[in-house]
C-alpha positions as CSV (number, residue, x, y, z in Angstrom):
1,X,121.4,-28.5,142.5
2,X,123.5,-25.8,144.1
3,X,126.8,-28.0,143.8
4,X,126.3,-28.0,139.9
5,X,126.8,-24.1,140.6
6,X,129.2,-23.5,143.2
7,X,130.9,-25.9,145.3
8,X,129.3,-25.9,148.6
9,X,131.6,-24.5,151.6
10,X,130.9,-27.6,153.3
11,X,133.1,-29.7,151.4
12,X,136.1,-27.4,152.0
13,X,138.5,-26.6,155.3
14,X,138.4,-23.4,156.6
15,X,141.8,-22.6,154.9
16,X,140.2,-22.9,151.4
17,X,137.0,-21.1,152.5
18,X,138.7,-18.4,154.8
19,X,142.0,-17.3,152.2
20,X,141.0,-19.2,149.1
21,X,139.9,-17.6,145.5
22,X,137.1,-19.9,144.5
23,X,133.8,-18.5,145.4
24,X,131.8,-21.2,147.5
25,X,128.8,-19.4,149.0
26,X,127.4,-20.6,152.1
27,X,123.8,-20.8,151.0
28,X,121.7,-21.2,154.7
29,X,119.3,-23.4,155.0
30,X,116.7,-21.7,153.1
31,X,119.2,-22.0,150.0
32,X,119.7,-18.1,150.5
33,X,122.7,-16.3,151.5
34,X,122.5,-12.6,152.6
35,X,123.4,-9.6,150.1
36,X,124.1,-5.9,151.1
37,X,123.7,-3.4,148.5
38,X,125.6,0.4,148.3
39,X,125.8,2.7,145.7
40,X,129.3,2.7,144.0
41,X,129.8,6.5,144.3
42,X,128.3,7.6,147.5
43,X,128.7,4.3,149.6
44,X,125.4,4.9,150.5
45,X,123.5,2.2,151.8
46,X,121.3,0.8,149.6
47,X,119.4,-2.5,150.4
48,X,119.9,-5.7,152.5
49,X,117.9,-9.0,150.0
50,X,118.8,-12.6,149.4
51,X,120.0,-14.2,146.5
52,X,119.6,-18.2,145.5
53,X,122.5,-19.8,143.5
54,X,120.4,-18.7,140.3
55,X,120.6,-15.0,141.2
56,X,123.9,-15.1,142.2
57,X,124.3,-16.9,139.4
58,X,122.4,-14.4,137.1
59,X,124.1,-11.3,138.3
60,X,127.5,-12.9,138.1
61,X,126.7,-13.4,134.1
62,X,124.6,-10.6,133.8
63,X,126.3,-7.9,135.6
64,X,122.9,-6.8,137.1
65,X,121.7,-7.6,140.1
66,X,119.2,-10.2,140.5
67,X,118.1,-11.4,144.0
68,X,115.6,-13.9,145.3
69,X,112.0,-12.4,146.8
70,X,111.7,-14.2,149.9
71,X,107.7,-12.8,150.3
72,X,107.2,-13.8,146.7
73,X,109.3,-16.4,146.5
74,X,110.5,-16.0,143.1
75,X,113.9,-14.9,141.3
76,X,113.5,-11.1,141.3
77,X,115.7,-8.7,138.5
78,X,116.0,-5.3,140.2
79,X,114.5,-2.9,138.3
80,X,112.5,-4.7,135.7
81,X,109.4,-2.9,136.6
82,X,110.8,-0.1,138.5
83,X,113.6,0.9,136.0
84,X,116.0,1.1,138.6
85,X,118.8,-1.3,136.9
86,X,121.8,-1.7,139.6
87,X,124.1,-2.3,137.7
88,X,127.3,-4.2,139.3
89,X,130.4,-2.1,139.9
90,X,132.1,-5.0,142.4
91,X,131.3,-7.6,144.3
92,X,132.5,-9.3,147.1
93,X,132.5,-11.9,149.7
94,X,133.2,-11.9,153.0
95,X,135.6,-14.4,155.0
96,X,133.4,-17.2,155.5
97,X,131.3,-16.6,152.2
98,X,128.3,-16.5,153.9
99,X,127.3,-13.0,152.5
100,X,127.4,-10.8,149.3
101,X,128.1,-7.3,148.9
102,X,127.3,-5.5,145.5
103,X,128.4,-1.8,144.8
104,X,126.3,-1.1,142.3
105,X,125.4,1.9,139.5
106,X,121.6,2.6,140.0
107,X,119.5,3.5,136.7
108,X,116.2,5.3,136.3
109,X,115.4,7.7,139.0
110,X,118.3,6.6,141.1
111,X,115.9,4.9,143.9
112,X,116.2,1.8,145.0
113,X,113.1,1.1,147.6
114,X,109.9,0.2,146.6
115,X,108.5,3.5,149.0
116,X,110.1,5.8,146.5
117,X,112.9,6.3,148.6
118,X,117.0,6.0,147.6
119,X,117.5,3.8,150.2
120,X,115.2,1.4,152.2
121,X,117.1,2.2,155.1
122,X,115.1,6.0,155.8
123,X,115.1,5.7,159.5
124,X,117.2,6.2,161.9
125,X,116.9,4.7,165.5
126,X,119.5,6.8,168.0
127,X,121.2,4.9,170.4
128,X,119.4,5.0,174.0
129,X,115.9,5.7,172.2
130,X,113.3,3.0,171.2
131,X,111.7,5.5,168.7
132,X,112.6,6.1,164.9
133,X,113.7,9.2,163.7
134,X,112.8,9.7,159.9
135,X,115.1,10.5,157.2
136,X,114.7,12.4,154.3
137,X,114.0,10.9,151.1
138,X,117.6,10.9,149.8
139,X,118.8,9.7,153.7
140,X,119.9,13.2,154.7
141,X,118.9,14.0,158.3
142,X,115.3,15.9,158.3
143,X,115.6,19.8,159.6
């Protein structure tokens, strides 16, 4: 099913995968390759999900993004419920396509994580510690 959508890394040499301008991902084994969200503006760190071939394929045509709910395990559309729409400013893939980045325009309240947060990455862990420090609710450091 995935070769009906993209033609699978596999099949390619490294030359074609590495420098070349068809998009192959390199689903894992799970049919899921990694995808690393930031906000288009800012650059700030949004989210780190999956996406199948039918949410890459979804957000390609859709120019939302769509990824796949591993704990669910069912297509997810950002936003639907939440009304935070990311809309797709760029995508990219890295050098051995086994990962997705998505700059993305984010709609509603501006959030993105399900804690009410604008990023789900609101801790920070400082190098030498083993504790979390917490983050304000827009990521800014807490005084």
């Amino acid at each position: 099913m995935l070769d009906s959508l993209f033609p699978s890394p596999a099949s390619a040499n490294r030359q074609t995968v590495e420098e070349g301008l068809q998009l192959m991902p390199a689903f894992d084994a799970n049919g899921l390759v990694t995808c690393v969200t930031t906000e288009a503006d800012s650059g700030q760190l949004l989210m780190v999900a999956h996406m199948n071939a039918e949410a890459l394929r979804r957000t390609i045509e859709t120019g939302e993004a769509w990824y796949w709910s591993r704990s669910r395990r069912t297509l997810w559309h950002k936003g639907d419920t939440s009304g935070q729409i990311q809309t797709v400013v760029e995508m990219r893939v890295d050098c051995d396509q086994d990962a997705i980045w998505l700059r993305v325009k984010v709609a509603g309240d501006g959030g993105c994580c399900h804690t009410g947060r604008c990023s789900c990455f609101y801790r920070r862990v400082p190098v030498g510690k083993g504790v979390c420090e917490p983050l304000e609710k827009d990521g800014s450091a807490v005084t």
